[in-house]
C-alpha positions as CSV (number, residue, x, y, z in Angstrom):
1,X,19.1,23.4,5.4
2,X,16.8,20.8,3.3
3,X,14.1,22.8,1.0
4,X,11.1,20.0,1.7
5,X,8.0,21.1,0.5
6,X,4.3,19.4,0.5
7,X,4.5,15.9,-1.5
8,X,2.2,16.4,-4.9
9,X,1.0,14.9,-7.9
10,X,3.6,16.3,-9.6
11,X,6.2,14.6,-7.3
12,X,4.7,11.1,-8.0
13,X,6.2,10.9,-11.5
14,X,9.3,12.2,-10.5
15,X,9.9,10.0,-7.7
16,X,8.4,7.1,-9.5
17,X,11.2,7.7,-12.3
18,X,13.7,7.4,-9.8
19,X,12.8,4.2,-8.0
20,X,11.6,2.2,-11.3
21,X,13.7,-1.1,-11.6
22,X,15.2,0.0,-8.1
23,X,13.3,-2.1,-5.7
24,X,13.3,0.6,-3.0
25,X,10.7,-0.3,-1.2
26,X,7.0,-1.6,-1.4
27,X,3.7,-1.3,-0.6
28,X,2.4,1.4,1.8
29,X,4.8,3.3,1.3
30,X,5.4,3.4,-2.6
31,X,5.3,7.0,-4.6
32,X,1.9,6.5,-5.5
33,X,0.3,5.5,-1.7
34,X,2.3,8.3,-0.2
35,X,0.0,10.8,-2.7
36,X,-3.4,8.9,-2.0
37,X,-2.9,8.7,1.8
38,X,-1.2,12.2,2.2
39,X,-3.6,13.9,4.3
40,X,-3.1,11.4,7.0
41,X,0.7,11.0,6.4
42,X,1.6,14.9,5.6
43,X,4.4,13.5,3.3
44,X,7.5,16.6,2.1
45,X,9.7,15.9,-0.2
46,X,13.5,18.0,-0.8
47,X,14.8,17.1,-4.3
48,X,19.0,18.4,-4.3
49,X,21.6,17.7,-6.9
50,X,22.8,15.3,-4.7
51,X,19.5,13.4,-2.8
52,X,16.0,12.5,-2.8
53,X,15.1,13.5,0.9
54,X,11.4,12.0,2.2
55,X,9.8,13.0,5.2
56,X,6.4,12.5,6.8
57,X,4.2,12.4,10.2
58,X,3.6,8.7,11.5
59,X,0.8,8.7,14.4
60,X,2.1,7.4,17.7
61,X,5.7,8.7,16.3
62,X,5.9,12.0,15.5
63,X,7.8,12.8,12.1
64,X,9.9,10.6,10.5
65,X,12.7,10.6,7.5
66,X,12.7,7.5,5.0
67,X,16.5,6.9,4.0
68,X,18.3,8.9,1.6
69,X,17.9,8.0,-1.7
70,X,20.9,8.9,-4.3
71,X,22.4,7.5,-7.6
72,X,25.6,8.0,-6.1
73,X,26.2,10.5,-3.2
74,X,27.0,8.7,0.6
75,X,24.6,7.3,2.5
76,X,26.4,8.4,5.8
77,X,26.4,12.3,4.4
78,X,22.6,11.9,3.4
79,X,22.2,11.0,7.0
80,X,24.0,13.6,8.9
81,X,22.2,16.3,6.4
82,X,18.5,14.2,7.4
83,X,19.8,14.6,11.5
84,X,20.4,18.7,11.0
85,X,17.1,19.2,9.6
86,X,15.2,17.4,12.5
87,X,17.6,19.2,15.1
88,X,16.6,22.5,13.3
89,X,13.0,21.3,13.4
90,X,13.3,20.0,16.9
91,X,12.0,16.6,15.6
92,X,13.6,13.4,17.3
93,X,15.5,11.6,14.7
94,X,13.7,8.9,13.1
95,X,14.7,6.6,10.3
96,X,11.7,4.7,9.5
97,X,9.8,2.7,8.5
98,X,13.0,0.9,6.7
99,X,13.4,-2.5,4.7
100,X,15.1,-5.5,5.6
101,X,17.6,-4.5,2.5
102,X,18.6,-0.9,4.6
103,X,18.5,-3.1,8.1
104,X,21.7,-4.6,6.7
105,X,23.6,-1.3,5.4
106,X,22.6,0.9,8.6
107,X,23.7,-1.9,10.9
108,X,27.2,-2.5,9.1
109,X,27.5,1.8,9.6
110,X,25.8,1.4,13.3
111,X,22.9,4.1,12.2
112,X,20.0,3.3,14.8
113,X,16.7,3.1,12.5
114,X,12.9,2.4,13.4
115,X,11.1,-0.9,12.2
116,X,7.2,-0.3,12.1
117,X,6.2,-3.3,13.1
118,X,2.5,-3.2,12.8
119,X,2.2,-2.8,8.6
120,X,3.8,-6.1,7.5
121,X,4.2,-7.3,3.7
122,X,2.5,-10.5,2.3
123,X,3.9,-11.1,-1.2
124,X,1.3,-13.6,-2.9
125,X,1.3,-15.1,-6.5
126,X,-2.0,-13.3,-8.2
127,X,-2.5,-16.4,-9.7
128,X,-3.1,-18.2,-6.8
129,X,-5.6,-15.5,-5.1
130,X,-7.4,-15.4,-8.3
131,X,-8.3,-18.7,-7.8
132,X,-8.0,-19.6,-4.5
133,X,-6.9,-23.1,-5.8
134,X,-3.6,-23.9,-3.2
135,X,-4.9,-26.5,0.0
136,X,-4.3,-23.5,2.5
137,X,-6.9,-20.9,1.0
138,X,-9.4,-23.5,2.0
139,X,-11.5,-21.0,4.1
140,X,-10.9,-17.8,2.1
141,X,-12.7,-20.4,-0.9
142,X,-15.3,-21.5,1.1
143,X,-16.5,-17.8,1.6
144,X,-15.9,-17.0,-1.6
145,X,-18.1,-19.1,-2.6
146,X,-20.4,-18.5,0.4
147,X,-20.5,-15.1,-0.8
148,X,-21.4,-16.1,-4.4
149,X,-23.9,-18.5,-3.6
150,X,-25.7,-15.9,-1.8
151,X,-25.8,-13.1,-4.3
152,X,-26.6,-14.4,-7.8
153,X,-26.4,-11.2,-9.3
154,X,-23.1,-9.9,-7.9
155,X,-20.3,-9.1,-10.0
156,X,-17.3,-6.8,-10.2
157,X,-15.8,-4.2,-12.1
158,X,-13.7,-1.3,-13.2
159,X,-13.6,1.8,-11.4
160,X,-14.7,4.7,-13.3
161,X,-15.0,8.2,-13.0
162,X,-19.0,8.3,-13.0
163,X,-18.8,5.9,-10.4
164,X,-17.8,8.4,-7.9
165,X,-21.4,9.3,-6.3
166,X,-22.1,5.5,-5.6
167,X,-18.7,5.1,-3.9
168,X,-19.3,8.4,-1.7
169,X,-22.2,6.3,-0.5
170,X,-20.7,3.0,-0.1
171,X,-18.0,4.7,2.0
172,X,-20.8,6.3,4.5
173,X,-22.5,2.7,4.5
174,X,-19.5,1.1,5.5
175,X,-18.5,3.2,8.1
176,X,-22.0,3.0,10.1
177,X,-22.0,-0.6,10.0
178,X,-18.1,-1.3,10.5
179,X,-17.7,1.2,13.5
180,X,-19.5,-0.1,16.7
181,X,-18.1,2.7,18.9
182,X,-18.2,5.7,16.8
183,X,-16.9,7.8,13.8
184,X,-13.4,5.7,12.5
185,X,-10.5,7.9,13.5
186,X,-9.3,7.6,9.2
187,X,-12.9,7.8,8.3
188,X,-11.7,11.6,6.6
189,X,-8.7,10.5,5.1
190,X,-10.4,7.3,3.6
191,X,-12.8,9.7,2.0
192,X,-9.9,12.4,0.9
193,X,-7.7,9.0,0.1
194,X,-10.8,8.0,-2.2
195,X,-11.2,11.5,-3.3
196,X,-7.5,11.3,-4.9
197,X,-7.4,8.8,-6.1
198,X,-10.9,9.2,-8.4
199,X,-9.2,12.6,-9.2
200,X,-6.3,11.2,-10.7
201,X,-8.0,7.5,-11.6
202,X,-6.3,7.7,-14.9
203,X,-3.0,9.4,-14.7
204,X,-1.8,7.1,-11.8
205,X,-1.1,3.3,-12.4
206,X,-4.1,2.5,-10.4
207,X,-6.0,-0.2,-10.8
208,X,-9.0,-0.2,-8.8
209,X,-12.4,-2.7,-8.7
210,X,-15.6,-2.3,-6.7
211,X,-17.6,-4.6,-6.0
212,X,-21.6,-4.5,-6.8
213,X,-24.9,-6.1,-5.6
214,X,-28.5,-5.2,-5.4
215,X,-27.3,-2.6,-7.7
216,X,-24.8,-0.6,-5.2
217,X,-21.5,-1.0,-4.5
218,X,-20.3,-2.9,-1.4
219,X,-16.9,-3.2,-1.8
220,X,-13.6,-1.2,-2.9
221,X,-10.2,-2.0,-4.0
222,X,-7.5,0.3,-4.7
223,X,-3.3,-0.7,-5.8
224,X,-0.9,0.6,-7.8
225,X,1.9,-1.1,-9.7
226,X,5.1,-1.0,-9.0
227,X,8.2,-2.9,-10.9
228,X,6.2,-6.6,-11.2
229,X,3.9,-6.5,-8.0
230,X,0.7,-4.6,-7.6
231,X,0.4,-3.2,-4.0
232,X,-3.0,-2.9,-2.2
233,X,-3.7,0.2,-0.4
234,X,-7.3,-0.2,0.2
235,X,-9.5,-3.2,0.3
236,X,-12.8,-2.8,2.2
237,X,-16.7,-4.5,2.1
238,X,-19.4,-4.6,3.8
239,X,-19.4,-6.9,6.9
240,X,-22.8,-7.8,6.6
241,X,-22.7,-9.4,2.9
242,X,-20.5,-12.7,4.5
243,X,-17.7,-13.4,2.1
244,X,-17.5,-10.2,0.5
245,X,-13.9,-9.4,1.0
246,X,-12.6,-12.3,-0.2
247,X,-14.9,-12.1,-3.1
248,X,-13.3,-8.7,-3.5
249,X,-9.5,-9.9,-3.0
250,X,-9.9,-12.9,-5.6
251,X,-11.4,-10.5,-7.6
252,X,-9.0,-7.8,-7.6
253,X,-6.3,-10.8,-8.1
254,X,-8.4,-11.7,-11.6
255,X,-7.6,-8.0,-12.4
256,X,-4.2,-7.6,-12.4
257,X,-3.1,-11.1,-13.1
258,X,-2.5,-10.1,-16.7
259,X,-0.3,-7.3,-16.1
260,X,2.1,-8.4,-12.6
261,X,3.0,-11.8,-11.2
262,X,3.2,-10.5,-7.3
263,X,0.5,-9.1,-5.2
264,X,1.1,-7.7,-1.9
265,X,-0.8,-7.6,0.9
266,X,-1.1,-6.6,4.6
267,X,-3.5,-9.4,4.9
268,X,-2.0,-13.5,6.1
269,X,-5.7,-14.9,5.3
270,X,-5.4,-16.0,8.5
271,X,-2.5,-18.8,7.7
272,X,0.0,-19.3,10.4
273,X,2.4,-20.9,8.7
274,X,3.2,-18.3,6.2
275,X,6.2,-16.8,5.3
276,X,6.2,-12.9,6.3
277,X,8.2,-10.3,4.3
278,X,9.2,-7.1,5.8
279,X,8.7,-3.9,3.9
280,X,11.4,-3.5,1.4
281,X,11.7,-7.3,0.2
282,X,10.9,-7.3,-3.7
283,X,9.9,-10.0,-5.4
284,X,12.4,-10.8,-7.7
285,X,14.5,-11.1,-4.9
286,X,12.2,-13.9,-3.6
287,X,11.7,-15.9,-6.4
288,X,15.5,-16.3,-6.9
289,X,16.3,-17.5,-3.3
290,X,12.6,-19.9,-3.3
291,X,11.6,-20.3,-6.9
292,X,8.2,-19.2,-7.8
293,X,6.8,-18.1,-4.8
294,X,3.3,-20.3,-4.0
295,X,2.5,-20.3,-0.3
């Protein structure tokens, strides 16, 4: 029997201690997004002597296991242990969502695993999204600066505590005019997402930027870092200030440029020609096999 209980704040530092340097696995699903976006996700956690054991609810799913992570102990026992608890639990047995590193491992032992396919990884060079300089960002630039010629008096900045009331009421702004058919299904967990994450603003390695004109915020970006990449887990604006968001992603990129090479992204800007990374790629791991890694 595996001893989960509820993933905390408490749990982030622990786990984060564990995966540093590892390259585990990215983005949306790194120690700090599983604590921001837990009220959607009901993340548990089990630590043994042996394992780190990880499971959580993933809508259209049901619950799911990440793999086992150990120092040392088999993969194959880590496994079998996750498959009792889910029989006990009377849970189908998911492994998911998994990186193209594990793909490789669990095929060579034949363990069937589950690829979420819908959240994707786009691993950019904060350099270049800062600036918006390379031939292909061509569009995202023009907005940019669509945006900027239209708002004179727009600028962005650090996230602070105080800031909390005005964010509240961006939120509620851009929820009306985002959602033509209703209340947004993560409307809730945006706000307890947002809620978190002001909580804890400055014991998490958050950075987070909002974006300001006519003297109220209309636009919001959360990450974390993690190893030498900063991963986005929220980046939202106002639809009806044209430009806005990639005002706000250029922004963000000017940031964090100082402190990670790597971005990451769910977003393509709408290039079809890019290369598309799977959850779990890291970036060092890119930049050996491609060199530095401008799209």
């Amino acid at each position: 029997m595996i001893n989960f209980h509820k993933y905390g704040f408490l749990d982030v530092r622990k786990l984060q201690s564990f995966v540093h340097g590892k390259n585990l696995w990215h983005h949306r699903y790194n120690p700090v997004w599983l604590f921001i976006w837990s009220d959607l996700y009901k993340p548990e956690i089990a630590f043994t002597n042996e394992y780190i054991f990880i499971r959580y609810y993933m809508p259209d799913l049901g619950m799911c296991y990440y793999p086992p992570f150990s120092e040392k102990a088999d993969m194959l026992k880590g496994i079998e242990m996750l498959k009792e608890d889910a029989k006990e639990n009377g849970f189908d047995f998911y492994i998911a969502p998994i990186g193209e590193a594990y793909q490789f491992k669990f095929d060579d032992m034949r363990i069937k695993y589950y690829i979420n396919e819908q959240f994707n990884s786009y691993i950019y060079n904060a350099m270049d999204i800062a600036l918006l300089s390379n031939i292909k960002y061509k569009k995202k630039r023009n907005l940019y600066e669509t945006f900027e010629r239209n708002n004179k008096t727009a600028y962005f900045k650090n996230v602070v505590k105080e800031d909390f009331p005005m964010i509240l009421e961006f939120i509620n702004d851009y929820n009306a005019l985002n959602q033509e058919n209703g209340l947004d299904q993560t409307f809730y967990s945006k706000l307890n997402m947002i809620n978190k994450t002001m909580e804890h603003l400055y014991e998490l390695d958050i950075y987070a930027i909002e974006l300001v004109s006519d003297e109220k915020v209309v636009g919001l970006a959360f990450g974390s870092m993690m190893d030498n990449e900063i991963c986005l887990h929220l980046c939202i604006a106002r639809n009806d200030y044209k430009g806005a968001i990639d005002f706000l992603f250029s922004s963000f990129a000017k940031t964090v440029q100082a402190a990670v090479k790597y971005i990451n992204f769910e977003e393509d800007f709408g290039i079809k020609d890019i290369k598309k990374f799977k959850e779990g790629y890291n970036p060092s791991r890119i930049e050996k096999f491609f060199g530095t890694f401008n799209i």
